[in-house]
C-alpha positions in Angstrom: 66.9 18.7 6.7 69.4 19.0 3.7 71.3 22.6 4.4 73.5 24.7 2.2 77.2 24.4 2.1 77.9 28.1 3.3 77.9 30.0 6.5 75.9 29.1 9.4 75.0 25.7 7.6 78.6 24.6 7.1 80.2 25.4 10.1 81.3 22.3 11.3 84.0 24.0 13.6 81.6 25.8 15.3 78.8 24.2 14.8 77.8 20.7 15.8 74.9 19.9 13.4 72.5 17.3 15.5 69.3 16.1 15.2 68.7 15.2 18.9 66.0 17.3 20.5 66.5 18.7 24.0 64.8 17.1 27.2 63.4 21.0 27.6 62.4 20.9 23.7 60.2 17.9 24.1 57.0 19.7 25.3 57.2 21.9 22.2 58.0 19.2 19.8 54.8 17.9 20.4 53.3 21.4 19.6 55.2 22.1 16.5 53.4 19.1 15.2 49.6 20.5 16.0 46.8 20.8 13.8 48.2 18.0 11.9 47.9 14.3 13.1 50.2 12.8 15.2 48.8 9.4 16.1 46.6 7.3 15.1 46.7 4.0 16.8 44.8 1.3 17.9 44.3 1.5 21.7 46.1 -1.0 24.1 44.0 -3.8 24.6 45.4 -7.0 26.9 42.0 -8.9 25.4 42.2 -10.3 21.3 39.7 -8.3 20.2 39.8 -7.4 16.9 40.0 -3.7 15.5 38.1 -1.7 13.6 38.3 -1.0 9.6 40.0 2.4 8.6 42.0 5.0 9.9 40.8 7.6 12.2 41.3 11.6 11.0 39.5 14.8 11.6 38.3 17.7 9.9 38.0 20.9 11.4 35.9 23.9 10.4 37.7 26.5 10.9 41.2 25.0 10.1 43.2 23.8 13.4 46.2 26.1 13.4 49.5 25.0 15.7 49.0 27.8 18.0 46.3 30.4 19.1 45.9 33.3 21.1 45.3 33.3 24.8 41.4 33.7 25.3 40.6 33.3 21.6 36.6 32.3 21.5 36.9 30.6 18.4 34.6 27.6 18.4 36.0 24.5 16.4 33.8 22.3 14.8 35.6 18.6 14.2 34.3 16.2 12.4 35.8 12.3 12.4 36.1 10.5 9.5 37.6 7.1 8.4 36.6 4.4 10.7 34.1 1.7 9.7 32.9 -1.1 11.2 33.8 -4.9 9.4 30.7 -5.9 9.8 29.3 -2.5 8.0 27.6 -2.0 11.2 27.8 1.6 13.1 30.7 3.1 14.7 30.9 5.8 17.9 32.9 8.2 18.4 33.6 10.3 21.6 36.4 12.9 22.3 38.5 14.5 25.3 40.5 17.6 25.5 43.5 17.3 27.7 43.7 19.3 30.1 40.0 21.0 30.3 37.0 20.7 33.1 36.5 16.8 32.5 39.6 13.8 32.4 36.4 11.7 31.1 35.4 11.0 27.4 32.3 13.2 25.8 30.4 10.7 23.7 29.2 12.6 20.6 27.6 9.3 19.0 27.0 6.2 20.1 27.3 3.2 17.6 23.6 2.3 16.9 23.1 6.1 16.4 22.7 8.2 13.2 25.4 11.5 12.7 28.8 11.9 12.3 29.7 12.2 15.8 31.3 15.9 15.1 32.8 17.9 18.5 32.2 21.2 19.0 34.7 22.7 21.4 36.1 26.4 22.3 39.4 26.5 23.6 39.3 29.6 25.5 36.2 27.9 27.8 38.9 26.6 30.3 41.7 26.9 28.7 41.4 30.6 29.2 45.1 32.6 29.3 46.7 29.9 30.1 50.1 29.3 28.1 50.1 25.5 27.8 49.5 22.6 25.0 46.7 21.2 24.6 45.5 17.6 23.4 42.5 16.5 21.3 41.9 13.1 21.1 38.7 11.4 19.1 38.0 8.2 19.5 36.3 5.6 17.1 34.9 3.0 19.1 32.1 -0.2 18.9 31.3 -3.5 21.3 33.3 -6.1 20.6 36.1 -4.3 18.9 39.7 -2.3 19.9 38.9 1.4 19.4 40.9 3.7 17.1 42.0 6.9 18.3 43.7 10.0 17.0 45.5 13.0 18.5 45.7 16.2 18.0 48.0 19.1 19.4 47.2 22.9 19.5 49.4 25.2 21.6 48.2 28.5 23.4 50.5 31.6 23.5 50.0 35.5 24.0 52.1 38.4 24.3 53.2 41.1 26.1 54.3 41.5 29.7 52.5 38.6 30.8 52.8 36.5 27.2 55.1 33.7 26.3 58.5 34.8 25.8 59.4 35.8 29.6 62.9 36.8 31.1 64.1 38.2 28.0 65.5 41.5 29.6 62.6 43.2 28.5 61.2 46.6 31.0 57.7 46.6 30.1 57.2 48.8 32.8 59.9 51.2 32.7 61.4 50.2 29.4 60.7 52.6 26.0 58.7 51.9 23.7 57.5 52.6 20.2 53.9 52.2 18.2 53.5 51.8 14.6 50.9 54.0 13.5 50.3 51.9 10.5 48.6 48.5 12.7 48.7 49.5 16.2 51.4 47.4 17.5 53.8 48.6 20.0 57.0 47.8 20.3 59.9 47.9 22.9 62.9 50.4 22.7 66.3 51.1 24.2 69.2 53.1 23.9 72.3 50.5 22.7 75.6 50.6 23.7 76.5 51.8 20.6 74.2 55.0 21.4 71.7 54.3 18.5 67.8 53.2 19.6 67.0 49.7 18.4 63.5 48.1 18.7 64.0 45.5 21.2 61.8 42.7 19.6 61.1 41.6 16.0 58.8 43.6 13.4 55.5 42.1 13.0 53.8 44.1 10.1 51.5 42.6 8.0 50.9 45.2 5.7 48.5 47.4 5.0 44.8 45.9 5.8 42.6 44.2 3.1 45.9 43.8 1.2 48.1 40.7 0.7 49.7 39.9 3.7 53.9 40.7 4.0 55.9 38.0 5.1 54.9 35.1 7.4 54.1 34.3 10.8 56.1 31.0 12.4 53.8 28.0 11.2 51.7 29.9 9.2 50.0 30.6 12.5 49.0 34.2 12.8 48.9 34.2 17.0 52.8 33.9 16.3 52.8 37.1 15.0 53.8 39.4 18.0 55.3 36.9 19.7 58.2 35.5 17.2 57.8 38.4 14.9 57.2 37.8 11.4 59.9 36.3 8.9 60.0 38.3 5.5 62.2 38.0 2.5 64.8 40.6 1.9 62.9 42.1 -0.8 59.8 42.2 1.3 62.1 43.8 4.3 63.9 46.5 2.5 61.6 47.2 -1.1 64.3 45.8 -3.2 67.0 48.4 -2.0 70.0 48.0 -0.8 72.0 50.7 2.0 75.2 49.3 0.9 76.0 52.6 0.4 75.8 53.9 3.9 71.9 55.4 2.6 69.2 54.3 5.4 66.7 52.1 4.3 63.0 52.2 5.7 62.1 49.1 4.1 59.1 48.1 5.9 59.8 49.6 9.2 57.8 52.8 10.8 58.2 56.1 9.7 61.3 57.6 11.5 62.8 53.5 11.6 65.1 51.9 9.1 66.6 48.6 8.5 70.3 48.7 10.0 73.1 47.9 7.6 75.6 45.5 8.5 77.7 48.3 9.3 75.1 49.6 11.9 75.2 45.7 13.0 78.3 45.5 13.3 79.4 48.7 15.1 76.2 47.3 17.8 78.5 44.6 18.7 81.8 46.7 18.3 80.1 49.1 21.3 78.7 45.9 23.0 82.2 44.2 23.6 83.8 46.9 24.2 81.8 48.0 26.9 81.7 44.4 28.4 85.3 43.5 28.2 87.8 46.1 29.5 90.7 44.3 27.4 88.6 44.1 24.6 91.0 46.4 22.3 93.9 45.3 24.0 96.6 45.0 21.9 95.2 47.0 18.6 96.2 49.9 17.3 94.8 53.3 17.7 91.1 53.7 16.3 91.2 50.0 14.7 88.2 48.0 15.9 87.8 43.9 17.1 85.3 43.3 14.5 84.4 44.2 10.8 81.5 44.9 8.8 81.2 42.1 6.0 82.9 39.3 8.3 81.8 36.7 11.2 82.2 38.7 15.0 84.7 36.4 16.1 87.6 36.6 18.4 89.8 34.3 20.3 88.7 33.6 24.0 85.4 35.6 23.0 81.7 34.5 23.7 80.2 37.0 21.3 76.9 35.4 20.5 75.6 35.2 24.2 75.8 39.2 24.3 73.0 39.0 21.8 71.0 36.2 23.2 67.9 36.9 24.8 68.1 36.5 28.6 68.6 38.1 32.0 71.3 38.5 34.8 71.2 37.2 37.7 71.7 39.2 40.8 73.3 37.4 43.7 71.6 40.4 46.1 68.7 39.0 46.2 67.6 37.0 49.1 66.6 33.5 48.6 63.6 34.4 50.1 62.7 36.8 47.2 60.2 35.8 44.2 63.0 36.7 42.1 65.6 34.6 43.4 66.9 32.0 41.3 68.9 28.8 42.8 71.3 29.2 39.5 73.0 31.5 41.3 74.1 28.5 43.6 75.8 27.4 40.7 77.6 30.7 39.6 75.9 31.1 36.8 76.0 34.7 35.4 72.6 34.8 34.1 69.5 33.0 32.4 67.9 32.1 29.3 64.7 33.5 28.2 61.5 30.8 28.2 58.7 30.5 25.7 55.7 29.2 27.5 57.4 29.4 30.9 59.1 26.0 30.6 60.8 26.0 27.7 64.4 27.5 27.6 65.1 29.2 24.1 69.4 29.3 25.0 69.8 26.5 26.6 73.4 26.4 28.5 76.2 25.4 25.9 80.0 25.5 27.5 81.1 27.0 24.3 78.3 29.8 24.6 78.2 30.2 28.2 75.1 31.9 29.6 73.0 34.5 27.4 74.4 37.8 29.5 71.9 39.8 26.7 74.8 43.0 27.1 73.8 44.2 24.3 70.4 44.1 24.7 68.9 43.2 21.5 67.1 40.0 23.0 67.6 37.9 19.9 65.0 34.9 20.3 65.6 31.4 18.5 62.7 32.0 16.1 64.5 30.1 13.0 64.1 31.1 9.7 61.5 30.7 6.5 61.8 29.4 2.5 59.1 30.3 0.4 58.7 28.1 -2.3 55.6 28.1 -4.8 54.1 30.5 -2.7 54.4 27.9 0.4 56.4 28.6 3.5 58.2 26.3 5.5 59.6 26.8 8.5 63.1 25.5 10.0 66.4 26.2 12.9 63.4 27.4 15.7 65.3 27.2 18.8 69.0 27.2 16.6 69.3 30.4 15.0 68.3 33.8 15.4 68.6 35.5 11.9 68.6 39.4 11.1 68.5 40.8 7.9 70.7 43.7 7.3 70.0 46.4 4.4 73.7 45.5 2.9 74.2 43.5 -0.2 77.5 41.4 -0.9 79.0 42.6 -3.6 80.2 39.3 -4.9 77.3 37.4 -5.2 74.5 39.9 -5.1 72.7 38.0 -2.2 71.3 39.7 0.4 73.5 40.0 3.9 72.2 38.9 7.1 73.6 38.1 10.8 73.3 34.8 12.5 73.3 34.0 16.1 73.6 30.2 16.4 72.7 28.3 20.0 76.1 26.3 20.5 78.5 28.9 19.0 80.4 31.7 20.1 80.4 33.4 16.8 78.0 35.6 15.1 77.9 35.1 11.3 77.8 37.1 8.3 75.6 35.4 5.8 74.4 35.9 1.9 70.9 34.9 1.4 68.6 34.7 -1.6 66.8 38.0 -1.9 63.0 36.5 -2.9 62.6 32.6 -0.9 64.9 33.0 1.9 63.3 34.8 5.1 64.7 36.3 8.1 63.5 38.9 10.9 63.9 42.2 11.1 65.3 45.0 13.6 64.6 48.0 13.2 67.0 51.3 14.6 65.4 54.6 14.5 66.9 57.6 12.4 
């Protein structure tokens, strides 16, 4: 992907741009690509035969989104398409749903048969709660010929104490929390470091109901919505206005919430370092602080970005008998990175990162960010950045200010963002 010559796309010192996707990523990779083809290939076949005419595709009724709620019921009609025979002779078609209750192929037409060979199939039948990817492969088939076959990818998420994103220092059961009156959804609270309450995972309002929906969930799929958070546009986040001038901003937050300005941001991770590091203001002078509003949270010798990184400490009590334990410890590491869908490590280890320790307990996830052009979204940096918008404006350009979090560096960036295509997350700290 082409990126922009400022900030968190041009930071070549800090940043190693690279297109190489993670051993841990590869399972997800093959998500990110559902409800939209992925192969379709002739079958191996050690015999000559030849192959059938056309290329296999699918339609499905309702439209195959990338991901879907745990125990969602929705039954999926799909319907194959494209395959003929040369001899303008029949074709079958027969499907399998990796993993389900049967390894075998269900035969939904057989060649000398009249129909279209459409597939019926609920996900939730076996699937269930079950946080995994999940393969649909139709098959175009006839005697004497190679079969066609085509895959599809659909990936099953949830959230909440028991949903995808695990081990990111979240207390569901002793932790604080906070609903919005306006759609129901709850989320979790703490007291910061820097004595202010923040909401400890991103907004997901959608606006009000039988209106047009705010922002955008990852992938346009809406059963990312409480789990990533949604990504809006700073004029959907904050109304249009700006708290540049120390004036809160509700924005689109709760009633009693407002969208932190970068000051607010900034004197988070002021607190945060200072309460980590003992000889974090060693050496300034009396009441001047490490880091500044309106510039990148960077010091020498300084992971700051792992403080903000979701994740959870290890505690080298617990027996190795325990549940809890984790063989890491072995290896002195400090702490570990939160998953999506159990296997899936959102912060990987970087040396120049260093484990996400989380101090500051904003549990920033990887989510990415959004462009919204045309009235299209596309989605980009999942698993690479963790963006925030901030309620601040730079003065110079007029763009809208937001903080970056990137997976191999130490240093959290300021950015300026267009106000109406770019799209971030959003915290909210209560008033």
């Amino acid at each position: 992907m082409h990126l922009c010559k400022n900030v968190f796309f041009n930071r070549t010192k800090h940043i190693r741009m690279t297109m190489t996707i993670r051993k841990a990523h590869l399972a997800l990779a093959a998500a990110m690509a559902a409800s939209a083809l992925i192969s379709c290939k002739k079958d191996e076949d050690t015999t000559t035969l030849p192959y059938l005419d056309g290329t296999v595709s699918v339609d499905f009724e309702p439209a195959l989104p990338e991901y879907i709620l745990a125990n969602d019921d929705t039954e999926y009609t799909m319907t194959p398409k494209g395959a003929s025979h040369p001899d303008g002779l029949g074709v079958g078609y027969q499907w399998k749903v990796s993993p389900s209750e049967s390894d075998s192929y269900t035969v939904t037409k057989e060649e000398d048969e009249d129909g279209d060979g459409a597939f019926a199939y609920n996900f939730a039948d076996y699937n269930k709660d079950t946080l995994r990817t999940i393969t649909v492969t139709c098959q175009a088939f006839a005697d004497g010929y190679s079969s066609l076959s085509a895959s599809y990818y659909v990936t099953v998420v949830n959230y909440g104490e028991k949903g995808s994103i695990q081990r990111a220092g979240y207390d569901f059961k002793n932790g604080s929390s906070v609903t919005d009156t306006r759609d129901g959804n709850k989320y979790l609270c703490y007291e910061a470091p820097d004595n202010k309450t923040w909401m400890q995972q991103n907004l997901a309002y959608a606006g009000a109901s039988g209106e047009d929906a705010i922002g955008a969930p990852y992938m346009d799929a809406e059963a990312m919505s409480n789990v990533f958070g949604r990504f809006y546009t700073w004029n959907e986040a904050t109304g249009g206005n700006a708290g540049s001038d120390g004036s809160a901003i509700q924005g689109i937050c709760p009633d009693g919430w407002h969208i932190p300005s970068d000051d607010e941001w900034t004197e988070l991770a002021e607190a945060t370092m200072a309460s980590v590091h003992t000889s974090w203001r060693d050496g300034l002078e009396e009441g001047e602080t490490g880091l500044r509003n309106g510039e990148d949270w960077s010091r020498d010798g300084y992971r700051i970005s792992k403080e903000f990184m979701a994740g959870e400490k290890l505690d080298p009590s617990v027996p190795d008998t325990d549940e809890d334990y984790d063989s890491d410890i072995n290896y002195g590491k400090e702490a570990r990175s939160a998953t999506f869908n159990t296997d899936t490590e959102l912060w990987p280890y970087v040396n120049e990162v260093g484990d996400p320790t989380n101090n500051s307990g904003i549990s920033a996830i990887p989510a990415g960010y959004a462009r919204r052009t045309n009235g299209l979204w596309s989605y980009n940096g999942v698993f690479e950045y963790a963006i925030f918008w901030t309620s601040s404006v730079d003065e110079a350009t007029g763009k809208a200010i937001c903080r970056v979090i990137n997976n191999e560096s130490p240093v959290v960036y300021k950015d300026a963002r267009d106000k109406e295509t770019f799209a971030a997350s959003v915290r909210c700290v209560k008033d």
